[in-house]
N, C-alpha and C positions, 0 to 999 in steps of 0.2 A: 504493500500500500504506500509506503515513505516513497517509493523508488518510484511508484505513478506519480505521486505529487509533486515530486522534484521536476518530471521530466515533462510537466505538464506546465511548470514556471520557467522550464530552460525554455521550453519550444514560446512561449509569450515573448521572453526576452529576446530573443531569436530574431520573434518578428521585427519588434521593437527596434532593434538594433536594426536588421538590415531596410524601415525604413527610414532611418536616418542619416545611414551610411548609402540610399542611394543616391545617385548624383542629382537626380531631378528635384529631389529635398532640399540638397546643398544649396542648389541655383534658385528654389523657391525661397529660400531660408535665408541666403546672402541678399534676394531680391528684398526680400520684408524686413528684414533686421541689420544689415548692413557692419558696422564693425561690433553688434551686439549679440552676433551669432553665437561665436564661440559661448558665453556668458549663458545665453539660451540655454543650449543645447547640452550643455551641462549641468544646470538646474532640470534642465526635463530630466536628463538621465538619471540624476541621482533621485530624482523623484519617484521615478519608476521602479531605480532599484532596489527601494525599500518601500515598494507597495506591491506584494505580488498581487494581489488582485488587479491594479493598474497595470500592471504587467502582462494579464490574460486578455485587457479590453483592446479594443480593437484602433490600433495603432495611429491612426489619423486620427483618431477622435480625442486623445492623449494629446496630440500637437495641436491641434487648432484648440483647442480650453486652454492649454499652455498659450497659444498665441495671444488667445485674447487677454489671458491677464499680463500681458505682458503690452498690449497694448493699449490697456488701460493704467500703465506702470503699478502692477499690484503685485508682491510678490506671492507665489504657489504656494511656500511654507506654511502648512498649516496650523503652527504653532503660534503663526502671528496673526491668525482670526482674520486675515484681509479676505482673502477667500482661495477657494478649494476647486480640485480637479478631484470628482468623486467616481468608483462604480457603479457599474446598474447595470442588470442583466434585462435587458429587452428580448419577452416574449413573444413578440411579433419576430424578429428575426431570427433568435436563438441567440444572438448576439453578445456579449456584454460589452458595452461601450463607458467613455466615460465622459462625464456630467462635469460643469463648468457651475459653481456657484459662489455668490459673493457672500461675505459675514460682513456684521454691523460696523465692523472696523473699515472696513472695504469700505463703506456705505458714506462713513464720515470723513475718511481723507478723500472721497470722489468730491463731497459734499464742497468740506471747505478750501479746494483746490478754485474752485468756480468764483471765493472772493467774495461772496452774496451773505453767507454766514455771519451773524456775530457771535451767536450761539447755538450753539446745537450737544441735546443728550438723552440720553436712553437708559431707564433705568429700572430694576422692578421695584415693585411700591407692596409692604407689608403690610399687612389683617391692624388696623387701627391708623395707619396711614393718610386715610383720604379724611377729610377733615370739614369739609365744606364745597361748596359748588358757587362757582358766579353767576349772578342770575342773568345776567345780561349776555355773557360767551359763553355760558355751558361750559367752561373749562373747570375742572372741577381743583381744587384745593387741596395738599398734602401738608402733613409735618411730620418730620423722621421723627421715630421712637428712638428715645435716648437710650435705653436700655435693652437689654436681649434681642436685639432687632434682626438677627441671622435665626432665634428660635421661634421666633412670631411666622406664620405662616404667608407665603406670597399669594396673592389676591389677583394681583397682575401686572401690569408693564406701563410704564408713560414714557413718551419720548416727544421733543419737545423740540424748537428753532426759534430765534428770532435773524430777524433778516437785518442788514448796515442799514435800512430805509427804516427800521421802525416796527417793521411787520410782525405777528409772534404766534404761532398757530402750535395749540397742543392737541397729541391723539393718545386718550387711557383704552388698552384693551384688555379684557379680564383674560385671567385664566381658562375661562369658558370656552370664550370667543378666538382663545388663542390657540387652542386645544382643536375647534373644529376646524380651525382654517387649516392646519398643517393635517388634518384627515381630509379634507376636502382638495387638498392641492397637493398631497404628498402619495403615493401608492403605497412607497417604501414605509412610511408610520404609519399606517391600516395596518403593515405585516409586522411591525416591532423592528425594524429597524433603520439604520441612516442616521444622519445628523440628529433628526427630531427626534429621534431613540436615543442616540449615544449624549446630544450635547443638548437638551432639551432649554434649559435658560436661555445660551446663543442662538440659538433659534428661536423661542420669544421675541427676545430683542431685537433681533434682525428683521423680525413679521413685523412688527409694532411698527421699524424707526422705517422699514420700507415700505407701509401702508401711507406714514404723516407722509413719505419724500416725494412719492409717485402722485400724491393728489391734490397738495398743497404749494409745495415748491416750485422755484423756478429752478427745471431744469437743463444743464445744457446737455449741447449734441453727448459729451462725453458720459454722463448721470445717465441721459436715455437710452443710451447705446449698453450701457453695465443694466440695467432694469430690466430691456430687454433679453440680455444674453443669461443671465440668472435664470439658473435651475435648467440649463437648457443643454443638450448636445446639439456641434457645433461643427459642421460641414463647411466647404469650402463656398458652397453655393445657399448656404443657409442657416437657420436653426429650426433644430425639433425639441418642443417642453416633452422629452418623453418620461418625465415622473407625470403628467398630467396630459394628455393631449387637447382637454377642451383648455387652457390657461392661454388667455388674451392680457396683453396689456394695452391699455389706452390711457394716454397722455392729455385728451383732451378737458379733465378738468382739473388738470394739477395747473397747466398753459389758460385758461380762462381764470384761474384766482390769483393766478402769480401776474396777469397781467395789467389786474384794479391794482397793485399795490405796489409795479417796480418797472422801471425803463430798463431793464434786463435785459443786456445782448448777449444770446448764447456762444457758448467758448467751444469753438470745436475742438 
């Protein structure tokens, strides 16, 4: 059994390697990244070689998520919560491929690279936390518990912006609300596992602060284009949500509220 398993990560790696090592990679790779190839190409491998499941998926699809975080300057390390080059076994092809998704950290150096920022934060909010509501913004009101506040139970998430113009829009969602959206848009958390299984708080946060950014902000080319490609595998000629196939994004009312309150020119 050890000796299938081995020879079933060598034959990934296998692939892995020779397409990277073929030349039409080279010349696509020097054409898109230029003297940041080598740099690249080294970060994907060592990425790879300490993921054998990354390792089994299917080798374009490993490069183009790498490409994109790289074209959004966000580095793969998953340690640093920017965002992730995931598995996923696609039952429509038999396939496993691998998945391109951004974390709340991602979310916020996208955010305040744009310049629009004064503030921006994401955080979860404890059982005796919420405190009051304003009656006029429906924004509702916190105050941190001095005390035991890690053993008070999480209720849910707020994350929050204000803009250089003044602007300040907040979004609380519970744990409820938080719980059905990653059932409703996740396949892999219906089955127990992925991010929402393994890292369930960062992902919270990241649902929350990517619900306020997508429908209230101003966002540029570069925020819509990471929105976009989040949670998605990532072809040369497209993207497929395949953790979700019905998952649309539309920009149209985040661009209608960002643009009563800001002479915003988007940064491509």
């Amino acid at each position: 059994m050890g000796n299938e398993v081995e020879k079933v990560k060598k034959t990934g790696l296998q692939k892995f390697n020779a397409l990277v090592e073929n030349t039409r990679t080279q010349e696509y790779l020097q054409k898109v990244l230029g003297e940041r190839k080598q740099t690249f190409v080294g970060n994907m491998v060592a990425l790879v070689s300490n993921n054998k499941l990354l390792a089994d998926c299917d080798p374009s699809s490993v490069m183009f998520s790498c490409l994109k975080a790289s074209a959004l300057a966000l580095p793969v390390d998953p340690s640093l919560g920017m965002c992730y080059v995931l598995p996923y076994h696609d039952k429509k092809s038999g396939v496993q491929l691998a998945q391109f998704q951004l974390g709340a950290k991602g979310y916020i150096q996208l955010a305040l690279r744009s310049g629009q920022f004064k503030k921006l934060n994401v955080r979860d909010v404890r059982e005796g936390e919420i405190v009051g509501e304003d009656f006029a913004s429906g924004d509702l009101q916190f105050k941190k518990l001095e005390t035991d506040r890690e053993k008070a139970k999480v209720v849910g998430v707020v994350a929050m912006f204000e803009l250089t113009n003044g602007f300040v829009k907040q979004l609380y969602m519970t744990v409820e609300e938080l719980e059905a959206h990653g059932k409703t848009y996740s396949q892999t958390y219906k089955k127990g596992y992925g991010l929402w299984a393994d890292n369930k708080k960062a992902m919270f946060e990241k649902t929350c602060l990517k619900q306020l950014l997508s429908k209230y902000a101003p966002l540029s080319v570069e925020m819509q284009d990471a929105i976009k490609s989040d949670s998605a595998v990532i072809k040369e000629d497209g993207i497929r949500y395949i953790d979700n196939e019905e998952e649309e994004i539309d920009f149209s009312k985040a661009q209608e509220v960002a643009s009563k309150f800001t002479d915003f020119e988007e940064v491509p």
